[in-house]
N, C-alpha and C positions, 0 to 999 in steps of 0.2 A: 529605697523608701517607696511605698506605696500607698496612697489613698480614694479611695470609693466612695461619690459622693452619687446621690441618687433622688430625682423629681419626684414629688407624689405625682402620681398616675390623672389624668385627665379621662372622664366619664367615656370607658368603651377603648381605649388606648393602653400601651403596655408605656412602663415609667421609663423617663429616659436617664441616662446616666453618664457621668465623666468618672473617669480613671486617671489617676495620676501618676506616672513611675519615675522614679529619681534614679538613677544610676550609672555607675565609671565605665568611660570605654575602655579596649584594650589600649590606646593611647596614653592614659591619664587624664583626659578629659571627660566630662558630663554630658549624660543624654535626659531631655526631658519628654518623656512620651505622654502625649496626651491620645486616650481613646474616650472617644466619644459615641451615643447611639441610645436605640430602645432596645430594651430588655429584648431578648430574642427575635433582634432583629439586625440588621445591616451595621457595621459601624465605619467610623474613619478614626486612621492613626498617622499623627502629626509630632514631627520630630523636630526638635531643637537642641544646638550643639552649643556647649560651654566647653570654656578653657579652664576655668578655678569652680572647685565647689560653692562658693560662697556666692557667687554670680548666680548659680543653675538653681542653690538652695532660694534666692532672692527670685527668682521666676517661677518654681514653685510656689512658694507662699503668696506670691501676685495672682496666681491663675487660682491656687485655693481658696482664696479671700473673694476671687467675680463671683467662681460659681455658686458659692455660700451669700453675694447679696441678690444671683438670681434667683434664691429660694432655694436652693440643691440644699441637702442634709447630709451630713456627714456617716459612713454607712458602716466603713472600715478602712483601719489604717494598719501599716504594717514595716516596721523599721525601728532600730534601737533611737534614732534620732528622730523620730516621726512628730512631728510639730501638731499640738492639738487644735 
């Protein structure tokens, strides 16, 4: 599962944006990748490890829900179960 949330842009600056990746390790467990950064520019990737999906899905839709009340837009989503 995938989701693309993206800032309007600030006078003279490029927009900044979070990524959200949901997905199984070779283990059976959950990875939650968060990339964050400006549109062509530098970013950072931040990993967090679940044991059940339901925990990883519930961290997802927590880090969904920040960036959408700091004003992030939702840009693209991508996953049969992908939460609107």
């Amino acid at each position: 599962m995938r989701l693309l949330l993206q800032q309007k842009p600030l006078a003279g600056e490029s927009p900044r944006y979070v990524q959200l990746i949901l997905q199984q390790d070779l283990l059976g467990g959950w990875a939650l990748l968060r990339e964050t950064g400006h549109i062509g520019g530098k970013a950072q990737l931040k990993r967090e490890q679940f044991l059940d999906r339901d925990s990883a899905l519930a961290a997802f839709e927590k880090a969904r829900d920040a960036q959408v009340k700091r004003g992030f837009l939702v840009m693209f989503t991508q996953g049969a179960d992908a939460p609107r």
